[in-house]
DSSP file (Angstrom, degrees, kcal/mol; ACC not computed):
  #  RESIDUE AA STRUCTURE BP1 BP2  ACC     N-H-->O    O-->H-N    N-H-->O    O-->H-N    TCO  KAPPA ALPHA  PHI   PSI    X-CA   Y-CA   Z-CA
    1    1 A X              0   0    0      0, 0.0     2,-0.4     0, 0.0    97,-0.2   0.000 360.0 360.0 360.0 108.2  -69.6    0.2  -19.9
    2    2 A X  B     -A   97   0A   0     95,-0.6    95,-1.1     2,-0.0     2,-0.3  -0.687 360.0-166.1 -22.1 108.9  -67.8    1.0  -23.4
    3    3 A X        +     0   0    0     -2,-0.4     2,-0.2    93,-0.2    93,-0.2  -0.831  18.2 167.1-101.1 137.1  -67.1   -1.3  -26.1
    4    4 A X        +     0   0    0     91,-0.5    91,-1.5    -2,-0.3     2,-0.3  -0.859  58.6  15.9-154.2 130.4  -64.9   -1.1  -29.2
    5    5 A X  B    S-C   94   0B   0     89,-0.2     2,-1.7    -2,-0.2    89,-0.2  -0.831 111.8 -11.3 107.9-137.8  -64.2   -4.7  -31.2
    6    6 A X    >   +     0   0    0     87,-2.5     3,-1.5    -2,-0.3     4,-0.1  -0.729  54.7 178.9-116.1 104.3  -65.6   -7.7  -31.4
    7    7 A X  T 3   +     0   0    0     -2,-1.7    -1,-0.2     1,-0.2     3,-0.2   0.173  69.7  87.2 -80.3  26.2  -68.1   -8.0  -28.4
    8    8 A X  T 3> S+     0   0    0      2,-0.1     4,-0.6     1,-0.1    -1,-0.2   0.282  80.0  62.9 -66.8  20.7  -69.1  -11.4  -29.4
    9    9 A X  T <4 S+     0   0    0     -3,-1.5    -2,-0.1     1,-0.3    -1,-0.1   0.543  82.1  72.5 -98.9   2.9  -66.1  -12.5  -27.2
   10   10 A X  T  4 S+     0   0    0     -3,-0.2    -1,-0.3     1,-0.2    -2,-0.1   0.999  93.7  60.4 -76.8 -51.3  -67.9  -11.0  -24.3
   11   11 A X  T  4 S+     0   0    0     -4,-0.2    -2,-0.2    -3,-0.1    -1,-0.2   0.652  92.8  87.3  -7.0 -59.5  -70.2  -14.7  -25.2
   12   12 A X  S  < S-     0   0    0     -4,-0.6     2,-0.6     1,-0.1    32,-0.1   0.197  99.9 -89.2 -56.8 158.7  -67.0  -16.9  -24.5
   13   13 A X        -     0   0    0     29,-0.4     2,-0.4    30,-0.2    31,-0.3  -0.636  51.4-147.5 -83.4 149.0  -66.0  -18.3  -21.2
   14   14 A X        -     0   0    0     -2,-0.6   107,-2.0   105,-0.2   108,-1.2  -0.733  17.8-163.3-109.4 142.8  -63.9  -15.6  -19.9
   15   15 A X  E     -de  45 122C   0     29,-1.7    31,-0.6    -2,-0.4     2,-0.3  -0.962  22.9-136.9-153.8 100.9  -60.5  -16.0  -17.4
   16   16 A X  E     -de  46 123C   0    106,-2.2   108,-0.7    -2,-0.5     2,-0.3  -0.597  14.6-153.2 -75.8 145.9  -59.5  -12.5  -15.6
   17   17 A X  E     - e   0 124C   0     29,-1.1     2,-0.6    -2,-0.3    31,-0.3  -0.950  18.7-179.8-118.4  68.3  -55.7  -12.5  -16.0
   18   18 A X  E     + e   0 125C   0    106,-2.1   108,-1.4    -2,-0.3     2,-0.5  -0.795   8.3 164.3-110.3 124.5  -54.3  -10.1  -12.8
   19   19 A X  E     - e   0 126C   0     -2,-0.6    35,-0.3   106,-0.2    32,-0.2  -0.943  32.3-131.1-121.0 114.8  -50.3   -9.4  -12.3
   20   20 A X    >   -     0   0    0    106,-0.6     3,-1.0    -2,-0.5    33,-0.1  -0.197  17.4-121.7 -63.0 156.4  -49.1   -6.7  -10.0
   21   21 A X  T 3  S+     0   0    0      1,-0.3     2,-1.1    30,-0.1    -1,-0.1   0.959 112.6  43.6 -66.6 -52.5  -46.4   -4.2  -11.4
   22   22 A X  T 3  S+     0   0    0    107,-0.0   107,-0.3    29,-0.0    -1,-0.3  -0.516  87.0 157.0 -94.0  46.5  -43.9   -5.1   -8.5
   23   23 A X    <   -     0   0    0     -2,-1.1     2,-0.2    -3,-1.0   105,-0.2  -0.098  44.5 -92.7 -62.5-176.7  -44.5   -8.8   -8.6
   24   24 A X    >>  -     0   0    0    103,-0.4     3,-1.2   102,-0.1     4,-0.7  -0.500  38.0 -98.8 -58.0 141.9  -42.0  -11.2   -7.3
   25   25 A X  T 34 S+     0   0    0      1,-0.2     4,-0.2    -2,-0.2     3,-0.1   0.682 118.2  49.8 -21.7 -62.3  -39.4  -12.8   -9.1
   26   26 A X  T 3> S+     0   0    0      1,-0.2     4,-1.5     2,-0.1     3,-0.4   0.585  91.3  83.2 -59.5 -34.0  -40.6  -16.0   -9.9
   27   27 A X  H <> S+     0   0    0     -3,-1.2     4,-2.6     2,-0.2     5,-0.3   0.762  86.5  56.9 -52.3 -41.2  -44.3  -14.5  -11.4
   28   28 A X  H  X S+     0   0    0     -4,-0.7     4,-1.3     2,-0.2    -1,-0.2   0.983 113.1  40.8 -66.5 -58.2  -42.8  -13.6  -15.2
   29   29 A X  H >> S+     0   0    0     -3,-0.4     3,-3.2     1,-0.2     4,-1.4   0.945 125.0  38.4 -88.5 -84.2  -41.8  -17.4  -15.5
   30   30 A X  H 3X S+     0   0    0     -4,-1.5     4,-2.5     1,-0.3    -1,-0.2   0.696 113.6  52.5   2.2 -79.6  -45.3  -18.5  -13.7
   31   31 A X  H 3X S+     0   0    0     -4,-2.6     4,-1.6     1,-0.2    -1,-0.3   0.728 115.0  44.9 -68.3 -26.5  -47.4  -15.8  -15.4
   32   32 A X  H <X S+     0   0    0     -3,-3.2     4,-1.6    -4,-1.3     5,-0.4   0.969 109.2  55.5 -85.7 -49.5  -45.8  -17.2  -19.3
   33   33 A X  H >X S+     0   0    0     -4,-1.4     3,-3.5     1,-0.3     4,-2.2   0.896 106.8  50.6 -38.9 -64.7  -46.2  -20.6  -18.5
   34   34 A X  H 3< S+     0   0    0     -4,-2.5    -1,-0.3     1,-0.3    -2,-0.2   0.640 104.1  57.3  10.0 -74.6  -49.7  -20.0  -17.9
   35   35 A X  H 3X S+     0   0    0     -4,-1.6     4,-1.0    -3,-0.2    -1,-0.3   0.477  97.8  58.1 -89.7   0.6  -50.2  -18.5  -20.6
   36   36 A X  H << S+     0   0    0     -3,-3.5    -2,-0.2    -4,-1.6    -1,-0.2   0.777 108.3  49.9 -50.4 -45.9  -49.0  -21.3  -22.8
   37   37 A X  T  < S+     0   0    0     -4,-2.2    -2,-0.2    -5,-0.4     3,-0.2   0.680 109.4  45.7 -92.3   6.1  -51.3  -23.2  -21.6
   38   38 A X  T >4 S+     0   0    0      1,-0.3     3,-2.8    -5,-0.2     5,-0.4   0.886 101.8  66.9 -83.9 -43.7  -54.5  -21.0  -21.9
   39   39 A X  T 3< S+     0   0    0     -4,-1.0    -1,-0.3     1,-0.4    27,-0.2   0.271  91.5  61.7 -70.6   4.7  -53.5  -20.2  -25.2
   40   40 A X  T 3  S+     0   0    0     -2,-0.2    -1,-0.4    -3,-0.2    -2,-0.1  -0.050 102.9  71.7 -98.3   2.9  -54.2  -24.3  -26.2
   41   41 A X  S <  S-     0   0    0     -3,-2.8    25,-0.1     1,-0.0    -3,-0.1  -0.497  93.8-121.6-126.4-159.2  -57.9  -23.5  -25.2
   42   42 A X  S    S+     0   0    0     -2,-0.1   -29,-0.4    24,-0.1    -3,-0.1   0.050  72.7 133.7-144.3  38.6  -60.6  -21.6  -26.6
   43   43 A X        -     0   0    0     -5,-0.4     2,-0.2   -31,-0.1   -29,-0.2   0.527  48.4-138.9 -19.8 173.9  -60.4  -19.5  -23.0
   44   44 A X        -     0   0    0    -31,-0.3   -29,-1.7   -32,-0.1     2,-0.4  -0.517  10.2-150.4-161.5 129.8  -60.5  -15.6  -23.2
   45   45 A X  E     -df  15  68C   0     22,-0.9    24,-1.4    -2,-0.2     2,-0.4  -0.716  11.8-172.0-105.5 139.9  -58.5  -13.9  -21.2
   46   46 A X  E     +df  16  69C   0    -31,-0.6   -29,-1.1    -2,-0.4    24,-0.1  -0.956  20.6 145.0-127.6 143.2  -59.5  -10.8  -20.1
   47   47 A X  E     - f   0  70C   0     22,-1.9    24,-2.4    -2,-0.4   -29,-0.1  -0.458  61.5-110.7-146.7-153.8  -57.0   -8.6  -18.2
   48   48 A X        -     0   0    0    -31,-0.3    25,-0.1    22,-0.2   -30,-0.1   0.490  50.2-149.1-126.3 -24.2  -56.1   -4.5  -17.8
   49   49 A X        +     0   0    0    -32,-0.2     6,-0.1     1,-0.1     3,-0.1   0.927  59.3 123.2  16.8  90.0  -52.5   -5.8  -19.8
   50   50 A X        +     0   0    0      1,-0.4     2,-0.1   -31,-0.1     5,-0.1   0.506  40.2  65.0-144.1 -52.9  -50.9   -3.1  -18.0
   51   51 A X  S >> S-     0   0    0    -32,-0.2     3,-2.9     1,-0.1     2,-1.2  -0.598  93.0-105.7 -95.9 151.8  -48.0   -4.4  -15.9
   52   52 A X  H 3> S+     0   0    0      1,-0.3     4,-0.6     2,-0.2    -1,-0.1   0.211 120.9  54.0 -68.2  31.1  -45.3   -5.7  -17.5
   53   53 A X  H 34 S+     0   0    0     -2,-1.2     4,-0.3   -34,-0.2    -1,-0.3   0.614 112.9  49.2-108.7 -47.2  -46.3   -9.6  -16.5
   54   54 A X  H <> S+     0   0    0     -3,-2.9     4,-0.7   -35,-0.3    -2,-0.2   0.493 114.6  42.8 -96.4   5.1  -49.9   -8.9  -18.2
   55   55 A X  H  X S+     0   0    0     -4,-0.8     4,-3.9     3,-0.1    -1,-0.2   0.811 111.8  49.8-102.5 -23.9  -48.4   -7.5  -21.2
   56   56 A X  H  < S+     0   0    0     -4,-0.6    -2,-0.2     2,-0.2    -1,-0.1   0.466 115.7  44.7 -76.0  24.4  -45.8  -10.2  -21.4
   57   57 A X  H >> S+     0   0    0     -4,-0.3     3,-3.1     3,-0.1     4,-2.7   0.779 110.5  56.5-105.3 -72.6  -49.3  -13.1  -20.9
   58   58 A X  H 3X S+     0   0    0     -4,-0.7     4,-3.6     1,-0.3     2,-0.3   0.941 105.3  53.1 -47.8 -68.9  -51.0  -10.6  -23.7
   59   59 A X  H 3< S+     0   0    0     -4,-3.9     4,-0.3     1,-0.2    -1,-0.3   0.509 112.9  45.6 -53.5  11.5  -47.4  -11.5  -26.3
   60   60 A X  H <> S+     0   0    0     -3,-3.1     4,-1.9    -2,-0.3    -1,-0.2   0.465 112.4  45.6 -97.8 -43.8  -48.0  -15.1  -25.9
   61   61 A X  H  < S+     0   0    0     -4,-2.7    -2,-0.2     2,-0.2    -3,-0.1   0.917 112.1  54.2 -61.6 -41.7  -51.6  -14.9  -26.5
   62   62 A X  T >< S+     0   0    0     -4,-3.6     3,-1.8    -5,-0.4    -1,-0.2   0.924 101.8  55.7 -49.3 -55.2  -50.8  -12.8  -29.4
   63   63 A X  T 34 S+     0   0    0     -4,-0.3    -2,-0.2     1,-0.3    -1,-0.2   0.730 110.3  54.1 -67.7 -16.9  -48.3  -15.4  -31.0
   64   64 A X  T 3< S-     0   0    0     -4,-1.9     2,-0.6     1,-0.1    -1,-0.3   0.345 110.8-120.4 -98.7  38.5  -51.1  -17.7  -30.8
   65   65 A X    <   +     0   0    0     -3,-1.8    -1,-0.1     1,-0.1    -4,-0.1   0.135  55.9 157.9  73.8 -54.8  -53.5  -16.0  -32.4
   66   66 A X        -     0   0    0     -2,-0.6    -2,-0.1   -27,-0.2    -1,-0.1   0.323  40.6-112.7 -11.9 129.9  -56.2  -15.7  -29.2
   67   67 A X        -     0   0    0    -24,-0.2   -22,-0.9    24,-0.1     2,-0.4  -0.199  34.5-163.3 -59.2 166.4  -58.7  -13.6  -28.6
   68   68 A X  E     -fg  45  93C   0     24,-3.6    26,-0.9   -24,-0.1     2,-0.7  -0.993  24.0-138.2-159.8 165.8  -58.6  -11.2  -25.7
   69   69 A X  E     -f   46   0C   0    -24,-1.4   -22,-1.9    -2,-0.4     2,-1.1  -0.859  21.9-159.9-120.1  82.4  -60.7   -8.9  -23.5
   70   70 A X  E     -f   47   0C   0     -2,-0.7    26,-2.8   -24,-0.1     2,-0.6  -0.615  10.7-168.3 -84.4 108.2  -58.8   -5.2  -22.8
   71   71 A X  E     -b   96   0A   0    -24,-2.4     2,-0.3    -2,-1.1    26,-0.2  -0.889  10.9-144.3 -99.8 119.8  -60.4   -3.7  -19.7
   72   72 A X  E     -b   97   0A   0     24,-2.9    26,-0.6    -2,-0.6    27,-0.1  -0.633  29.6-161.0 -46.9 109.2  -59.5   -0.3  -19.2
   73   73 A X  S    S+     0   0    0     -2,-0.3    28,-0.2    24,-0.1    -1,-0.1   0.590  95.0  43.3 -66.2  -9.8  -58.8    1.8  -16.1
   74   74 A X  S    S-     0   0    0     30,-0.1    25,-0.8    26,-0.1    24,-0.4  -0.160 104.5 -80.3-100.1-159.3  -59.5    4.8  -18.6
   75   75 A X        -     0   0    0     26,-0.4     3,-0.1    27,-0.3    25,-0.1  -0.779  68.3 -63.8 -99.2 167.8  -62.1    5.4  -21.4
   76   76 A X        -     0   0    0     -2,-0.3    -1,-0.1     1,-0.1    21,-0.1   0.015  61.5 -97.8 -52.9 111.5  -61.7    3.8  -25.0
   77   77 A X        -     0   0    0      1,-0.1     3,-0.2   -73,-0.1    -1,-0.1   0.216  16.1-154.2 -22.3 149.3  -59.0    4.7  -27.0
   78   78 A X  S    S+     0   0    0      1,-0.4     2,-0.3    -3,-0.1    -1,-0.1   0.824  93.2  24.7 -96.0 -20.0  -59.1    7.2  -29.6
   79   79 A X  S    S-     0   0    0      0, 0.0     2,-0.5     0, 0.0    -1,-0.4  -0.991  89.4-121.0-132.3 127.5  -56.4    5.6  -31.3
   80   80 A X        -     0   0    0     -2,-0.3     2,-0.1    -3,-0.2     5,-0.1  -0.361  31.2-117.4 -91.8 127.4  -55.6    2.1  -30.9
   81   81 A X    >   -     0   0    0     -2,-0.5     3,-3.2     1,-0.2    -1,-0.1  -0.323  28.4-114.4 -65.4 126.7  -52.1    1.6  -29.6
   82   82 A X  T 3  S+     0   0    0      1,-0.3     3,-0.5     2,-0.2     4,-0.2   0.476 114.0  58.8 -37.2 -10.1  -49.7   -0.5  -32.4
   83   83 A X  T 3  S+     0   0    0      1,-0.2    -1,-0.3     2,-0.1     4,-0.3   0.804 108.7  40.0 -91.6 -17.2  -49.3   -3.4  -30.3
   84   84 A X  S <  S+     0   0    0     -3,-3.2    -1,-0.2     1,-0.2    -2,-0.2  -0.274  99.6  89.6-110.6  29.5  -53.3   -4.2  -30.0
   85   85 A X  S    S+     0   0    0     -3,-0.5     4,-0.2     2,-0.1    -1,-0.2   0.772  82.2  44.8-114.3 -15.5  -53.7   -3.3  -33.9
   86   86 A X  S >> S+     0   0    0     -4,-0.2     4,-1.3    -3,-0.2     3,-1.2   0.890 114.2  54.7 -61.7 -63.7  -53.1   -6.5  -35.6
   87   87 A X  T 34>S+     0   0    0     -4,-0.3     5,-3.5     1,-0.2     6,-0.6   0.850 115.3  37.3 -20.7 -58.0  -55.5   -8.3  -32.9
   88   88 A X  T 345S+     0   0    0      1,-0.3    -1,-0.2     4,-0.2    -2,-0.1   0.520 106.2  58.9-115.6  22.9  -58.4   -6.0  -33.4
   89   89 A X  T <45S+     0   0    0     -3,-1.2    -1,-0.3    -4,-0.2    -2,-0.2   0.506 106.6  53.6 -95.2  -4.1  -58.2   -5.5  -36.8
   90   90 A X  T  <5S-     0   0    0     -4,-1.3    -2,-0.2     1,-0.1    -1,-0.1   0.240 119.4-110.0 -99.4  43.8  -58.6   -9.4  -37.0
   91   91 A X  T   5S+     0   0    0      1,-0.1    -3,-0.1    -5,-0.1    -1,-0.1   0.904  88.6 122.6  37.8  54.1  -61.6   -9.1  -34.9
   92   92 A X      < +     0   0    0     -5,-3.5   -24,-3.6    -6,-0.1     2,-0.5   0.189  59.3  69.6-114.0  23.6  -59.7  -10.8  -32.0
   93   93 A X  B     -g   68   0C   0     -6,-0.6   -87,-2.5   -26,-0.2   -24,-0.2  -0.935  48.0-174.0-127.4 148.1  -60.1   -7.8  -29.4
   94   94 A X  B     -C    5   0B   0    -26,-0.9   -89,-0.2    -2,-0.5    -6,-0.0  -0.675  13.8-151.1-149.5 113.5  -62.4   -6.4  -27.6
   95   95 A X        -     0   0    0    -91,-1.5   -91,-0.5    -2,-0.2     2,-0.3  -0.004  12.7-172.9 -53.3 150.7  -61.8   -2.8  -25.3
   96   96 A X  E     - b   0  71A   0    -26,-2.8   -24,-2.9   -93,-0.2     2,-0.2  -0.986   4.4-176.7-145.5 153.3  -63.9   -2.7  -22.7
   97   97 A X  E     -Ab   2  72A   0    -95,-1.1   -95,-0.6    -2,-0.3   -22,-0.1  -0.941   9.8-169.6-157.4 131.6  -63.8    1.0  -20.6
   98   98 A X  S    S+     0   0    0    -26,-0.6     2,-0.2   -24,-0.4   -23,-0.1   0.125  71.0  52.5-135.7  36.8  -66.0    1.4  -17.2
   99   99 A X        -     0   0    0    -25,-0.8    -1,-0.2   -27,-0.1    13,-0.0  -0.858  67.5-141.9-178.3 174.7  -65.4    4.9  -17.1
  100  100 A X        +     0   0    0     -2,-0.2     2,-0.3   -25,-0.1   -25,-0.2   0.253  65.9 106.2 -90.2  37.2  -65.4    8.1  -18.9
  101  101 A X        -     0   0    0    -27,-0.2   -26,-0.4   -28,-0.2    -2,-0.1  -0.821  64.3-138.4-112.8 151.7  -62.2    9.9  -17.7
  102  102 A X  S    S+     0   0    0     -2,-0.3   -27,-0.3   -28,-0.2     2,-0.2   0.937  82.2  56.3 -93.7 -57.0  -59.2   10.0  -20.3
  103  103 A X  S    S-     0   0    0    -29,-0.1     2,-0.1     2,-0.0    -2,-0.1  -0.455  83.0-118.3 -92.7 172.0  -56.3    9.2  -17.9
  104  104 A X        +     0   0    0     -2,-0.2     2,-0.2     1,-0.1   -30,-0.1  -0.323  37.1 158.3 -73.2 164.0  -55.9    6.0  -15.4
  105  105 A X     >  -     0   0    0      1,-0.1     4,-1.7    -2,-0.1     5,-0.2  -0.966  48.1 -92.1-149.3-168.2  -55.7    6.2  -12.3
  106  106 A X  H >> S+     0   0    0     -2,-0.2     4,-1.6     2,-0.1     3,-0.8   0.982 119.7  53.3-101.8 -36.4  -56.3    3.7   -8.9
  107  107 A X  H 3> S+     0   0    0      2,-0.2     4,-3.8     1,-0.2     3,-0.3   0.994 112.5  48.6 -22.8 -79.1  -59.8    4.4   -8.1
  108  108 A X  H 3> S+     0   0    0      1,-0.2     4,-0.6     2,-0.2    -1,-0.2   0.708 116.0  42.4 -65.5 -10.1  -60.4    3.5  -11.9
  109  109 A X  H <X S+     0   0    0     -4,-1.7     4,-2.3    -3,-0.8    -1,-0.2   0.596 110.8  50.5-108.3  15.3  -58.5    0.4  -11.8
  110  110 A X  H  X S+     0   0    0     -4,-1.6     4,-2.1    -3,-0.3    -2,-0.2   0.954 109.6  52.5 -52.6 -61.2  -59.6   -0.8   -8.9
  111  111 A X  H  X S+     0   0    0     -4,-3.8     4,-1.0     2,-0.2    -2,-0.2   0.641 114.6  42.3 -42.2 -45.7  -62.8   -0.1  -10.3
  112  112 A X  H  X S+     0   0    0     -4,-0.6     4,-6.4    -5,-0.3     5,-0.3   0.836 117.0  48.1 -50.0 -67.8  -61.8   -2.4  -13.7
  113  113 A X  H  X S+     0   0    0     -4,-2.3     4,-1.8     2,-0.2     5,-0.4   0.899 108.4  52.2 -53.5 -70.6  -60.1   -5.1  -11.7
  114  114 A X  H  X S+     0   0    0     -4,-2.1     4,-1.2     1,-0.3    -1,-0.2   0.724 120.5  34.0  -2.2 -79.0  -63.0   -5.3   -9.4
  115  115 A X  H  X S+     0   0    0     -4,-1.0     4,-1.0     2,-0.2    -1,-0.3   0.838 109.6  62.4 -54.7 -47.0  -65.5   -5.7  -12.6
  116  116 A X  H >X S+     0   0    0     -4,-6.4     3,-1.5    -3,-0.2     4,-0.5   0.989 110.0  45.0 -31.8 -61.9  -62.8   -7.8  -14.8
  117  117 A X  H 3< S+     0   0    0     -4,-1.8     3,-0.5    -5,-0.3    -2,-0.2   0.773 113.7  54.9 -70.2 -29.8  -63.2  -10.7  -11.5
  118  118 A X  H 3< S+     0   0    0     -4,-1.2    -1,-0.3    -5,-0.4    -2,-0.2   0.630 109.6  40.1 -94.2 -13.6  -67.0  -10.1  -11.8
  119  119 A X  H << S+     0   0    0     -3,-1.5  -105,-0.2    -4,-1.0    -1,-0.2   0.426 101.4  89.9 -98.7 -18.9  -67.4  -10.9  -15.4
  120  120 A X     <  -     0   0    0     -4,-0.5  -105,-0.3    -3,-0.5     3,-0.1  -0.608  69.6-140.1 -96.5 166.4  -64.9  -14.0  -15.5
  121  121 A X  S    S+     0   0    0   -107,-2.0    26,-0.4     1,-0.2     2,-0.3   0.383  87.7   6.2-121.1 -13.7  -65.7  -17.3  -15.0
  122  122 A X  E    S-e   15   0C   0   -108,-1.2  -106,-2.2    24,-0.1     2,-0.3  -0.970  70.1-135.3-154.8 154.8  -62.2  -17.9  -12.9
  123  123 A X  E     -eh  16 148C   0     24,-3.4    26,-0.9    -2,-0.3     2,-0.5  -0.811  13.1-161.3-115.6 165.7  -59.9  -15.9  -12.0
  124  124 A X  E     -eh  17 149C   0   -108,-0.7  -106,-2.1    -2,-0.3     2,-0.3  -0.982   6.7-173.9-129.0 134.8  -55.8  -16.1  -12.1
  125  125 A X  E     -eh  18 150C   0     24,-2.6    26,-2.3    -2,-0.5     2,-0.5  -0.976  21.9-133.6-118.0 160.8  -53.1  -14.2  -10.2
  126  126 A X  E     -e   19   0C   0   -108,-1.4  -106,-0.6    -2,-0.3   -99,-0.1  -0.919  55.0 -76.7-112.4 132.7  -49.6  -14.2  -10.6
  127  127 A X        -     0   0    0     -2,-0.5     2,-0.5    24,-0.4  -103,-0.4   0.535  61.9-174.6 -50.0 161.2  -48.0  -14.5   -7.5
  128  128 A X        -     0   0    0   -105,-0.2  -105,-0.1    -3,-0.1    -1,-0.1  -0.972  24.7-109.3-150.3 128.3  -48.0  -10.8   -5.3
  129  129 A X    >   -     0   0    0     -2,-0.5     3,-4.6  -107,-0.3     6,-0.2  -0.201  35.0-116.0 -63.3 145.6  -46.5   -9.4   -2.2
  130  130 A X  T 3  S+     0   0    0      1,-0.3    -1,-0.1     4,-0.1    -2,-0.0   0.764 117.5  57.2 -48.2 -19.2  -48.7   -8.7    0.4
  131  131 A X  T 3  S+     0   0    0      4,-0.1    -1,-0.3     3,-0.0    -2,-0.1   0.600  84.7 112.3 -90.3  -9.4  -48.4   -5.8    0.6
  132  132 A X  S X  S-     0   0    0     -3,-4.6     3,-2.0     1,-0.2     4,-0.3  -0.443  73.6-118.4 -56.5 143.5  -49.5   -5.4   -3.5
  133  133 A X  T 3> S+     0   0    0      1,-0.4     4,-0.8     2,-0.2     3,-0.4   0.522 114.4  68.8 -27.0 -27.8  -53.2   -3.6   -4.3
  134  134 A X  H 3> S+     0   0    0      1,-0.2     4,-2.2     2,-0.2    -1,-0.4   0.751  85.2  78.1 -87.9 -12.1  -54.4   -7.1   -5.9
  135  135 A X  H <> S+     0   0    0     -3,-2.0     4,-2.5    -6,-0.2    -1,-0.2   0.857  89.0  51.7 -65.2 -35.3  -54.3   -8.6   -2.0
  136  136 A X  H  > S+     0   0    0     -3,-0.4     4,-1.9    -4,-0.3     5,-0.3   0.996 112.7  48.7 -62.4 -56.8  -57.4   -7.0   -1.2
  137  137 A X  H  X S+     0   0    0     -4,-0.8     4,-0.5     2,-0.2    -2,-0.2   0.545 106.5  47.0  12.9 -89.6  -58.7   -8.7   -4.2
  138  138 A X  H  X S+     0   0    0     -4,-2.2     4,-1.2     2,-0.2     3,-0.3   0.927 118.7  50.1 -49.8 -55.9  -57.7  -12.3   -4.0
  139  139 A X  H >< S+     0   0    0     -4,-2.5     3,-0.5     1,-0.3    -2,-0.2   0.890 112.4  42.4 -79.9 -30.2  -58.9  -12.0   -0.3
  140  140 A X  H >< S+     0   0    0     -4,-1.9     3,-1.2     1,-0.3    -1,-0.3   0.838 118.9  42.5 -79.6 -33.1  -62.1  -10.6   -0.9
  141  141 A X  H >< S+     0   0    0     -4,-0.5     3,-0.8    -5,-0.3     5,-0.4   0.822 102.0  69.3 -87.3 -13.9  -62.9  -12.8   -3.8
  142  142 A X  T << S+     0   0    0     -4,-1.2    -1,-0.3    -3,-0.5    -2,-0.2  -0.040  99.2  52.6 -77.2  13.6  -61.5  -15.8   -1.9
  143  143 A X  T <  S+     0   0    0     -3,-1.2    -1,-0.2    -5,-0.2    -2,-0.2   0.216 106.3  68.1-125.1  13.0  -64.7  -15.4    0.5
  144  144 A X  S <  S-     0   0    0     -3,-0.8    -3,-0.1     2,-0.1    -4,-0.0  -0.144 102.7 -97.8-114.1-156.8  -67.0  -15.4   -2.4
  145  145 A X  S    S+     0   0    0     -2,-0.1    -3,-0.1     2,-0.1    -4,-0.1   0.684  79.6 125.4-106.7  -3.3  -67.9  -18.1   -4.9
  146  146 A X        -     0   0    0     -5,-0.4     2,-1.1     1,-0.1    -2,-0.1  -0.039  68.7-120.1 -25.4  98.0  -65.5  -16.7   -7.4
  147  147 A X        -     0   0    0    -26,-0.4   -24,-3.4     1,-0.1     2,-0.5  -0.577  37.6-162.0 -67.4 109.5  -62.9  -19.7   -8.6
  148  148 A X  E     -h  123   0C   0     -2,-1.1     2,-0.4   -26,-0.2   -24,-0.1  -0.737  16.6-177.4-102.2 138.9  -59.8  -18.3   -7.5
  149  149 A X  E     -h  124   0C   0    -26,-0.9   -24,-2.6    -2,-0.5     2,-0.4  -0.983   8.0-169.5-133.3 139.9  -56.1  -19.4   -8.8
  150  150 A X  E     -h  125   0C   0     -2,-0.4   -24,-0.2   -26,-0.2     2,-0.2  -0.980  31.0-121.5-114.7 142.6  -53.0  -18.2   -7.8
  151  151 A X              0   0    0    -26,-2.3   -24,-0.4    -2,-0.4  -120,-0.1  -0.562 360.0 360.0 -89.3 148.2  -50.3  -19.4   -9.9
  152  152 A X              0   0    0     -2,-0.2    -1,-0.2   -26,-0.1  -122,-0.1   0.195 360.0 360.0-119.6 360.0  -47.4  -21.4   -7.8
């Protein structure tokens, strides 16, 4: 595992964040509320902020200031992309990468998500079709001891 930022947040209790790219309608309005109300706590959510439900959770989190946890399906930036540069120059980020290969792919975020849920202390989804990649997920971690929420 790779690190860039401030890995004491790794310390904090931690709340994996997952939202599929094809969610359902209802999920944007779900996934923001949410994240109003994490953002009142002194949470860190760590997520992939990759579909556009987990980057719009990451611009709420931002306007409040929160820290947050980016786990990568890639390796660690070489250059930190302008929306995550404000964040981690105020030592409210921390990358996290759990492998070395430059582009993303599904293997490696399977491989991310998989590790994200294993590192948080709950986990959240924003609602998903069945047919979505996070299904295996939810169900597999919903037979574990793994506090699971799915937002309704």
């Amino acid at each position: 595992m790779d690190l860039s930022g401030n890995k004491s947040l790794l310390d904090r209790e931690l709340v994996a964040f997952f939202a599929s790219r094809n969610a359902p309608a209802q999920a944007a309005a779900l996934a923001r509320k949410w994240a109003y109300e994490i953002a009142q706590t002194d949470k860190v959510v760590i997520s992939g902020f990759h579909s556009p439900i987990e980057r719009e959770v990451f611009s709420v989190l931002e306007a409040h200031s929160r820290p947050v946890i980016v786990a990568l399906g890639r390796s660690l930036y070489r250059k930190i992309p302008s929306h995550f540069q404000p964040a981690f120059e105020q030592q409210r980020l921390l990358f996290i990468s759990f492998r070395e290969q430059r582009r993303p792919s599904l293997s490696n975020s399977q491989l991310r998500n998989w590790a994200v849920a294993e590192m948080a202390s709950q986990v959240v989804f924003a609602p998903f079709a069945p047919s979505s990649q996070l299904s295996a997920l939810c169900f597999s971690l919903s037979l574990g001891a793994t506090k699971i929420i799915v937002l309704e």
